[in-house]
N, C-alpha and C positions, 0 to 999 in steps of 0.2 A: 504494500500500500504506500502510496505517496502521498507523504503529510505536507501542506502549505503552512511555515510556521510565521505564529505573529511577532515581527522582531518586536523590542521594546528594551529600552534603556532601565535596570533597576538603580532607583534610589537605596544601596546597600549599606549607609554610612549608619553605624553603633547595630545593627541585625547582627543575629547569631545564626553563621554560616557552619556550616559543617562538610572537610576534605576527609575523606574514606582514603588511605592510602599514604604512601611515605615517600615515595619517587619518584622521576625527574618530574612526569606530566602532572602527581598529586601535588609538588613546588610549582611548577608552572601554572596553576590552578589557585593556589596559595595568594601569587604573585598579585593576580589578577584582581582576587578579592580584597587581599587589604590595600591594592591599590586604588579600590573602590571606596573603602571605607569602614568597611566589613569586618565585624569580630568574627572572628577566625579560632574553629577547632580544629587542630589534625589526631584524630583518634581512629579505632576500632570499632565497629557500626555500633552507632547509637544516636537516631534519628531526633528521640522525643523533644520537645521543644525549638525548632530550630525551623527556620524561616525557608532556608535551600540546603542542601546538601549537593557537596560532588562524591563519585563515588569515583577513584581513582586506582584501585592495585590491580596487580597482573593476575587476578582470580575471577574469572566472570562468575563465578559461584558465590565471591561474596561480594559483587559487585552486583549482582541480580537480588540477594537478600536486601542488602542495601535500597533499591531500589521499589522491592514489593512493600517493605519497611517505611518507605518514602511515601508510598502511593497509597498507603491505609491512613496517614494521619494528614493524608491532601497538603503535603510538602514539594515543593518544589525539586525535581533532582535531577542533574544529571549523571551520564556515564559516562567516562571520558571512551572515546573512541567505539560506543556500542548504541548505536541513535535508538534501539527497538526499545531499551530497556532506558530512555530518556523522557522524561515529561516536560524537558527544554534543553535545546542544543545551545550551544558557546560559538559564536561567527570567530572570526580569525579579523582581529581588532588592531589598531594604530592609534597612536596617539600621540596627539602635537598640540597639548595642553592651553585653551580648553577644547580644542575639536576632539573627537573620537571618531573613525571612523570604523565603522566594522562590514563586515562580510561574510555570509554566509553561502553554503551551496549546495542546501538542505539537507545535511549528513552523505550528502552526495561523494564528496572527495574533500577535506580538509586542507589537502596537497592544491589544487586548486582555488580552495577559498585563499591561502596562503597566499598563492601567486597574485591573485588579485589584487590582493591587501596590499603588497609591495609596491606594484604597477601603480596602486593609489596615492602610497604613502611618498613616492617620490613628486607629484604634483602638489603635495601641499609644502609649502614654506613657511619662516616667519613671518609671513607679511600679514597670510590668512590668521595665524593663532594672533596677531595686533590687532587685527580688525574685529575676530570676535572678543575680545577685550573690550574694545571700542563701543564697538555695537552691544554690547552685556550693559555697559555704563548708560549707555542711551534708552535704556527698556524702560526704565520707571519713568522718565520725564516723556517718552510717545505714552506713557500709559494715561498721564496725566493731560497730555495737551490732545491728543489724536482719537476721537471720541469715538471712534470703532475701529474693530478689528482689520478690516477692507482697508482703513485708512493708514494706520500704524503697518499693514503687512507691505500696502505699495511704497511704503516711506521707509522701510529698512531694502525693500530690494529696488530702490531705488539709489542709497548709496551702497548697498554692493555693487551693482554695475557702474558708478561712478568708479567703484574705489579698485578694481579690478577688471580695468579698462584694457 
């Protein structure tokens, strides 16, 4: 079956995350999340209480526990490298603070979302991660002056095409 998943960006700052595993992908995983924000367990399966779980060792046996574990108490989880046994996949992300961009290839090829990611990460510069600085600063004062949405949306891409001429 082929799943259409819904991306979405999580707000993971002070949530109690949980990595299944000790190894390079369960650090990689790690990486990600406190780079998000994220409190961060690396233990031995123990789901209860916890917002998302990855489930990361070279055991798909307790990488599937993990996961059935996940899916009774409607937790989030993924499996790194096993999409059947995932209730949300991880894109193959960039970042050039504050942009993020990520990429997925629906548990397609990782190998490929990678490539892309690359391909992408070279078109962005400093200049983009100044402007969305710029443009962050500017939100509350269009929110105040720019009395709808329609109006505030064509007044920021209006100076991006200015500023990125």
């Amino acid at each position: 079956m082929t799943v259409s998943y819904y991306m979405a960006c999580l707000d993971l700052r002070g949530r109690e995350c949980l990595v299944v595993g000790g190894g390079r992908v369960a650090t990689e995983k790690v990486r990600g999340l406190l780079a998000a924000g994220a409190s961060v367990t690396v233990v031995a399966p123990d789901v209860d209480g916890r917002f998302l779980v990855i489930a990361a060792t070279n055991r798909r046996a307790v990488n599937a526990a993990v996961s059935e574990a996940a899916a009774e108490l409607s937790t989030l989880c993924n499996v790194a490298d096993d999409p059947e046994l995932c209730s949300f996949i991880l894109p193959a992300v960039t970042r050039h603070d504050p942009i993020v961009v990520a990429v997925s290839s629906g548990g397609a090829s990782p190998a490929l979302a990678k490539r892309i990611r690359d391909d992408i990460a070279r078109l962005i510069g400093p200049e983009h991660a100044d402007l969305a600085r710029e443009l962050a600063s500017l939100r509350p004062w269009a929110k105040r002056a720019l009395p709808t949405y329609e109006a505030r949306r064509d007044y920021f891409e209006r100076l991006v095409a200015e500023a990125l001429l």
